[in-house]
Residue frames as a rotation matrix with the C-alpha (Angstrom) as fourth column:
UNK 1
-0.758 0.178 0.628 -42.12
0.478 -0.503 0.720 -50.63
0.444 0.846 0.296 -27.78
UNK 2
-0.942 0.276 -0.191 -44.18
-0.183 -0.899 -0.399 -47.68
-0.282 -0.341 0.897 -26.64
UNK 3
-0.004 0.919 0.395 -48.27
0.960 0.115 -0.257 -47.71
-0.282 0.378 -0.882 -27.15
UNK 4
-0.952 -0.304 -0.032 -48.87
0.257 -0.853 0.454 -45.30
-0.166 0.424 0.890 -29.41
UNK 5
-0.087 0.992 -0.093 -52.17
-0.329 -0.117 -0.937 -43.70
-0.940 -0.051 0.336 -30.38
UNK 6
-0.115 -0.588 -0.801 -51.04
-0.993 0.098 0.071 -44.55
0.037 0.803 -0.595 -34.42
UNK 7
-0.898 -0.329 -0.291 -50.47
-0.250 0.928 -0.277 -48.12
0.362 -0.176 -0.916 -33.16
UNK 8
-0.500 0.784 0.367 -53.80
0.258 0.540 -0.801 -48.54
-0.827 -0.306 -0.472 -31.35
UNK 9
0.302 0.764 -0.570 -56.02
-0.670 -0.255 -0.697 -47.10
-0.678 0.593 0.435 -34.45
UNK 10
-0.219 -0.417 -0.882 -54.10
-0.910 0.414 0.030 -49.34
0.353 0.809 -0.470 -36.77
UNK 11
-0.990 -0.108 -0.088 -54.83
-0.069 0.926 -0.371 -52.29
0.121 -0.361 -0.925 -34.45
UNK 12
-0.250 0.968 0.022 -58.41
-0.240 -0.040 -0.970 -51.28
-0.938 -0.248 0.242 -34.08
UNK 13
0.238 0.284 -0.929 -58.70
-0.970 0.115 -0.213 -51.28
0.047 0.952 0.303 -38.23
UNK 14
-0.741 -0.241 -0.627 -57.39
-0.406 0.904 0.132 -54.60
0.535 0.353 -0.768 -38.44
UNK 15
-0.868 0.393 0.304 -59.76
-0.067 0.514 -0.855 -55.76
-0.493 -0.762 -0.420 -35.67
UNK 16
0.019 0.883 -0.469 -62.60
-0.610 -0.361 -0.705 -54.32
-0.792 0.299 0.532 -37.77
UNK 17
-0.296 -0.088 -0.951 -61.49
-0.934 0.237 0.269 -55.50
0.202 0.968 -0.152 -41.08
UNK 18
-0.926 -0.219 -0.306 -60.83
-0.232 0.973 0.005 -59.11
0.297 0.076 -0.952 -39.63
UNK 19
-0.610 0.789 0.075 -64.61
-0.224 -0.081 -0.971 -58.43
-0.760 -0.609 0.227 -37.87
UNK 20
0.059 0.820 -0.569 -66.17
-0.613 -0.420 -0.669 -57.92
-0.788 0.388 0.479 -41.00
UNK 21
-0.457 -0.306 -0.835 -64.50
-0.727 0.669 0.152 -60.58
0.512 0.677 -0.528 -43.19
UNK 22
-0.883 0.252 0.396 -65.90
-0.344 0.226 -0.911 -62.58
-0.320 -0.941 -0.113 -40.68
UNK 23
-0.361 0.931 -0.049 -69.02
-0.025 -0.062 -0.998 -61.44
-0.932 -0.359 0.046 -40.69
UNK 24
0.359 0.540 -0.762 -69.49
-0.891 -0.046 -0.452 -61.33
-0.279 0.841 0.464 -44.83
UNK 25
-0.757 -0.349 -0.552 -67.89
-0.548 0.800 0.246 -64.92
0.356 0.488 -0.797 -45.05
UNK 26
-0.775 0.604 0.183 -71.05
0.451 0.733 -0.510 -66.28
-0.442 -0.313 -0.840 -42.88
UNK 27
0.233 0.578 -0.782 -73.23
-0.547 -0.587 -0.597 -64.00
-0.804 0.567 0.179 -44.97
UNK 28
-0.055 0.092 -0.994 -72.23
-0.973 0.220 0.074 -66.01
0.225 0.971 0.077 -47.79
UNK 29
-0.969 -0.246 0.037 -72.09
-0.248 0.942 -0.225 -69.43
0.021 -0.227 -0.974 -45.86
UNK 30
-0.794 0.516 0.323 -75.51
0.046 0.580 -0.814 -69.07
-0.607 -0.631 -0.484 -45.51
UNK 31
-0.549 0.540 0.638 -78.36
0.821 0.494 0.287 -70.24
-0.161 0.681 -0.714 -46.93
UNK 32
-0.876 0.092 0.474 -80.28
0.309 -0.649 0.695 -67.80
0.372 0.755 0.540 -49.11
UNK 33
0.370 0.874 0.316 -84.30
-0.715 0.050 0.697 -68.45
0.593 -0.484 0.643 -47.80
UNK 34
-0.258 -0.018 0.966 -84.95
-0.867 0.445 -0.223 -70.31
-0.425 -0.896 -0.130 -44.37
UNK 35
-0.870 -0.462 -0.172 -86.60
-0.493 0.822 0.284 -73.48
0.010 0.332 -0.943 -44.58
UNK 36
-0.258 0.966 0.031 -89.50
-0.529 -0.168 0.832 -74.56
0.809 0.198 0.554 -45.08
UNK 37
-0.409 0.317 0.856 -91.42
-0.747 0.423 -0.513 -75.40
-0.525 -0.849 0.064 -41.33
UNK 38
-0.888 0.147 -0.436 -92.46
0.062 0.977 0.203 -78.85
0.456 0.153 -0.876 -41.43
UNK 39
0.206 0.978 -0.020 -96.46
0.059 0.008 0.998 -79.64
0.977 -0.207 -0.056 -39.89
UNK 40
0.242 0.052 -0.969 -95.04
0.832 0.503 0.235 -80.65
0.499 -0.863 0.078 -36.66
UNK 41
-0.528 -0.426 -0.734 -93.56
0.831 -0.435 -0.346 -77.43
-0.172 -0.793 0.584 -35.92
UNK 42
-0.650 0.567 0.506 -96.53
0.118 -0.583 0.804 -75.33
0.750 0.583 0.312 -37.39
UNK 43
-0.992 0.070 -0.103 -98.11
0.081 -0.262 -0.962 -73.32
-0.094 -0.963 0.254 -34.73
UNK 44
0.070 0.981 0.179 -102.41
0.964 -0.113 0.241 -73.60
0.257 0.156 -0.954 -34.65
UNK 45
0.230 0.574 -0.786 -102.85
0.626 -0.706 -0.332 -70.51
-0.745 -0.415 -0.522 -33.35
UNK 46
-0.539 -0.206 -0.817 -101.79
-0.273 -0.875 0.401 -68.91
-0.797 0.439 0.415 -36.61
UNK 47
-0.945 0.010 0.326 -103.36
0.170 0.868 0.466 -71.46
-0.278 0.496 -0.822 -38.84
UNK 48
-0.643 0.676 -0.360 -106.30
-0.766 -0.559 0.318 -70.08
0.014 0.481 0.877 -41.28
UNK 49
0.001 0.827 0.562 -109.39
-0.705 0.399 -0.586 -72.21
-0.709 -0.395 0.584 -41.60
UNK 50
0.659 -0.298 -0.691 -108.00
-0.503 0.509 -0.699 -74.08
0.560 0.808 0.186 -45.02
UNK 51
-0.227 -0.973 -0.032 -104.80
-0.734 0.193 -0.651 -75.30
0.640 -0.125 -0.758 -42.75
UNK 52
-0.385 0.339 0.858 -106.98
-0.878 0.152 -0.454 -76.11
-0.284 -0.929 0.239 -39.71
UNK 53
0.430 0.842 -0.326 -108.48
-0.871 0.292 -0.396 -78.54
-0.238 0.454 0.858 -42.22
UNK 54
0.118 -0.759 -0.641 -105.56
-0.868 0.234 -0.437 -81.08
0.482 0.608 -0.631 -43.01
């Protein structure tokens, strides 16, 4: 069977489509807000003078 130009654009849409299902099924897999950092991984050097206090 011949490569057509017809035949690649049709293979390129599917590539996309299957790209973007993809890409909006981990868009829903994931979680909504990050997580909250924990002390241990809380960086001082951003840490106001109320935090610094703990």
């Amino acid at each position: 069977m011949p490569d057509t130009k017809s035949g690649r654009e049709r293979k390129g849409k599917n590539k996309r489509r299957q790209l973007e299902s993809r890409l909006n099924e981990r868009e829903l897999d994931a979680a909504d807000e990050p997580p909250e950092p924990t002390l241990d991984e809380v960086d001082s050097n951003y840490l106001d003078g109320d935090e610094l206090d703990r």
